[in-house]
N, C-alpha and C positions, 0 to 999 in steps of 0.2 A: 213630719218635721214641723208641720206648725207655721210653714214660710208663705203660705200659696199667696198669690197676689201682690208679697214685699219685691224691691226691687232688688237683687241681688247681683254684683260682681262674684266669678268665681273664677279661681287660679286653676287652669289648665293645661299641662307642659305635653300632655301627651302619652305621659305615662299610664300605666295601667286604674293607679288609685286617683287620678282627678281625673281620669274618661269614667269612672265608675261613679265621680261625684255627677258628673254633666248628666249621666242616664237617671241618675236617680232626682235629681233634682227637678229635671225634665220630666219626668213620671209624677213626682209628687204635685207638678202645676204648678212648681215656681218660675218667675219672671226673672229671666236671666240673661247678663253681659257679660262675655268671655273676657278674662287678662292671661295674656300670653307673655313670657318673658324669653325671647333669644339674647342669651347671654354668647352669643360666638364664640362656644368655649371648645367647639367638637367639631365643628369641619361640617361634614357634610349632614352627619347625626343632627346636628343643630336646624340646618336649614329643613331636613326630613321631617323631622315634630313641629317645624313654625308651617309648616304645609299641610302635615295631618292634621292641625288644628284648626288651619282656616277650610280644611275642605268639610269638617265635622261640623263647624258652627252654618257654611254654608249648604249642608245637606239639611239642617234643623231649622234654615231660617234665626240664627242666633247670634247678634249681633255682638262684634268680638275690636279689641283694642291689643293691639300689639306693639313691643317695646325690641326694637333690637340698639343691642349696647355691647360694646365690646371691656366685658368685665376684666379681662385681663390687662387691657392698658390703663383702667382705672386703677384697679389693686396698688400696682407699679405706683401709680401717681402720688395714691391716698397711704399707702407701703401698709394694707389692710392684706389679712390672708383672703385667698382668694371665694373660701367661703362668706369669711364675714361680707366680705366686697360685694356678693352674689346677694346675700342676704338684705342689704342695705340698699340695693338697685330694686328687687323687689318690692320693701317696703315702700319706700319711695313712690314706685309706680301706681302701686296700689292707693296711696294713701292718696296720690295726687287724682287719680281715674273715681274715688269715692266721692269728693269734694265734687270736682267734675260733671258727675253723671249727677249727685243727690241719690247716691246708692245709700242702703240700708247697712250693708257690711260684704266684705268678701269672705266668701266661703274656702276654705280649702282644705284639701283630703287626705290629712295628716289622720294616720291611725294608731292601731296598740303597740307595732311594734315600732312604730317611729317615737311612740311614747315614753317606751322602753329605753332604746337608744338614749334619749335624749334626760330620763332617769339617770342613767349612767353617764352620759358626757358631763352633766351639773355635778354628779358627787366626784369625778375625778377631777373636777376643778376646784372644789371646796366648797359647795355650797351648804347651806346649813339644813339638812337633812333631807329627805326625798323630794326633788321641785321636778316635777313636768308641765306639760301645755294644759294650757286650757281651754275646756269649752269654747267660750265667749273670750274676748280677751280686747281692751282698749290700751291703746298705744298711743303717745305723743310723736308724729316723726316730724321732725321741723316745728312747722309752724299750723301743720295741719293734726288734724284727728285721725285715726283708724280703730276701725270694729273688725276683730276675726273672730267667724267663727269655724268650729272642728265640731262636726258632728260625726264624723268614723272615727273617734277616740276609742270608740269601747268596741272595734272590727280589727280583726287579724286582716292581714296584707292577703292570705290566702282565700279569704272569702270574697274580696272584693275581684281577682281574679276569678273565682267562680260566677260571680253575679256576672263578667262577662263573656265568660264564655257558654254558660246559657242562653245570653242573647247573640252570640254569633259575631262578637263585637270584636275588633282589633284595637290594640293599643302599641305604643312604640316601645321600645324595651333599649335602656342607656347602658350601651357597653362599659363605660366608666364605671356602674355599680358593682359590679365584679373585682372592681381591682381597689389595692391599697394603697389608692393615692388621699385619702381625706381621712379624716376621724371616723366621722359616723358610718363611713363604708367598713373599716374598719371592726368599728362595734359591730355592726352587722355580721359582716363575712368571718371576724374570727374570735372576739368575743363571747359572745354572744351564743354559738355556738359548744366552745369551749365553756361553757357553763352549762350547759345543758348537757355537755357528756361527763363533764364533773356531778352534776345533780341526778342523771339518771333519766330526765322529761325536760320537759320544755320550760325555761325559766319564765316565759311573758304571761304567765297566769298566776304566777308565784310572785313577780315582782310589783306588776298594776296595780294589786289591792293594798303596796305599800301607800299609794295617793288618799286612800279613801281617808286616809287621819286627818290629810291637810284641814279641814273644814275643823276637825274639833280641837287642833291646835290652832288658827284664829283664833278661834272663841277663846282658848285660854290664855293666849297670846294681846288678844282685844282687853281682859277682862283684868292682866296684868299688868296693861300699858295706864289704863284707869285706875288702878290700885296706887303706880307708883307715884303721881301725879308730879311730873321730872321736870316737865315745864312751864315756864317761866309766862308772863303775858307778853312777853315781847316774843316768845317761839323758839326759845334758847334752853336749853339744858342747865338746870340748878346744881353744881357742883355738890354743895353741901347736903343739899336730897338725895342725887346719888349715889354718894356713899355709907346712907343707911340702909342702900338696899342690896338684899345677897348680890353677890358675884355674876350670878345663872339670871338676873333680872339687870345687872346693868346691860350685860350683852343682849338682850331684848330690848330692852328700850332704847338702847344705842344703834342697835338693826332699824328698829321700826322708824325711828326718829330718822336715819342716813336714807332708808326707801321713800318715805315720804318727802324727803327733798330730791326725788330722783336718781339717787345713788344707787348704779346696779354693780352687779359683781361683786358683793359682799362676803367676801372668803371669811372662815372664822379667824383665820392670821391677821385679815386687816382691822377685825372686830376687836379682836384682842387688842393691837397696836393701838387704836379706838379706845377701848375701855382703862387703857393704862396711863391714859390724861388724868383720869380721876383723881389717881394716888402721886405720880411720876408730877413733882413738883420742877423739873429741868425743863422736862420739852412740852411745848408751847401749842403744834401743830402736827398733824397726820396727812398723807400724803392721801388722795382723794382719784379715781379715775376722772378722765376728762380733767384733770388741771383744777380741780378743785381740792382745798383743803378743810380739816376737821380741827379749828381753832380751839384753844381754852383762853377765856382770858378775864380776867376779875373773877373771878366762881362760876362763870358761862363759859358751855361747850354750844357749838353752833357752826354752820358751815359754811365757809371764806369762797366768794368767786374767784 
């Protein structure tokens, strides 16, 4: 891995695929702080894995940070689903214990078919063509930084259970993964499946090497945000330049331009909506996530707090 001696955080819940990252990591010679998140979502399951974990790190000598939060009277609070809600205590945690510690990054042991999943949850929401995780991946949460990295990207869930049970190793296993209470369990349990007896084999070898283009769509992506030259010196959008440009390059430079101001969740419906400022001489502004808008105003397109 290339880590030995950095200092690494690594997300640990208990499960099977981050006890497989704690062995491996631990093997390779890296210098590692446990994050643990009890989100109090399962009773006693809950309290069982914030236990397997502190006896793991205290069997290794491995010094470990634990977060308990009751995700579900936040969700209520924040009126977030209780994933996203889950999702955002974590980062949080994490991002605050990096700063904290002067870690290098937290690792965590997201793999192919979490990949996959998550290939699929992005295009059933709109996303503009195949988006999964990444490697490395830097985040803004708040006011602080975060590094993740995913180094079992390119491992089947089934190997990493074999790596432990080679070594005689237990891991906790979440009865909620079985059932169809979430999306991703979902994609998992019947999805996912369900394509694979439609296909005949197993679709997560079929579907991963749809990621391998992303890199040379940048580059074509880079090389036509530079062609179009859209913007203005003040970092505004030239109406009248974008109109000399195909249709297939405003919605690119209109993506790239909305991502670099932070704008995520960029469906092609909202793109569109977006790119129909150009010509759409009535309306003035687009409706933005997070309470921001996407103004026109004198011949600049540009984004309103």
């Amino acid at each position: 891995m290339g880590w030995t001696g950095r200092n690494l955080l690594v997300g640990v819940s208990g499960g099977a695929d981050s006890v497989a990252l704690f062995f491996a990591l631990r093997e390779a010679g890296c210098l590692m702080h446990v994050l643990h998140v009890n989100h109090l979502l399962r009773g006693e399951e809950s309290e069982r894995d914030e236990a397997f974990v502190r006896e793991l790190c205290d069997r290794y000598e491995v010094p470990i940070s634990v977060l308990r939060v009751d995700v579900a009277a936040r969700a209520v609070e924040t009126r977030e689903s209780m994933e996203t809600c889950a999702r955002q205590v974590r980062l949080e945690f994490f991002a605050e214990e990096q700063e904290r510690l002067g870690a290098h990054a937290v690792v965590l042991a997201h793999h192919a078919d979490d990949q996959v999943e998550t290939m699929l949850w992005n295009v059933l929401r709109g996303s503009h063509g195949w988006k999964g995780m990444h490697a490395e991946q830097q985040l803004h949460v708040g006011a602080r930084n975060l590094t993740l990295l995913r180094p079992f990207l390119g491992l089947r869930a089934a190997e990493l259970r074999e790596y432990l049970r080679e070594r005689n190793q237990a891991w906790c296993e979440d009865s909620t993964n079985g059932q169809a209470i979430a999306v991703r369990n979902r994609l998992r349990n019947e999805a996912l499946p369900l394509l694979a007896e439609i296909a005949g084999r197993d679709v997560v070898p079929i579907l991963l090497p749809q990621l391998d283009s992303q890199e040379e769509d940048r580059q074509v992506s880079d090389w036509l945000w530079a062609q179009a030259a859209a913007v203005d010196p003040q970092g505004r959008l030239h109406v009248p330049r974008m109109r000399e440009l195909p249709e297939g390059v405003q919605l690119l430079v209109i993506r790239r331009f909305l991502t670099e101001a932070g704008i995520s969740s960029l469906s092609r419906e909202l793109l569109l909506r977006c790119r129909a400022l150009i010509d759409d001489q009535q309306e003035h502004r687009v409706n933005l996530p997070e309470g921001r808008f996407f103004q026109r105003r004198e011949g600049r397109l540009f984004v309103l707090e």
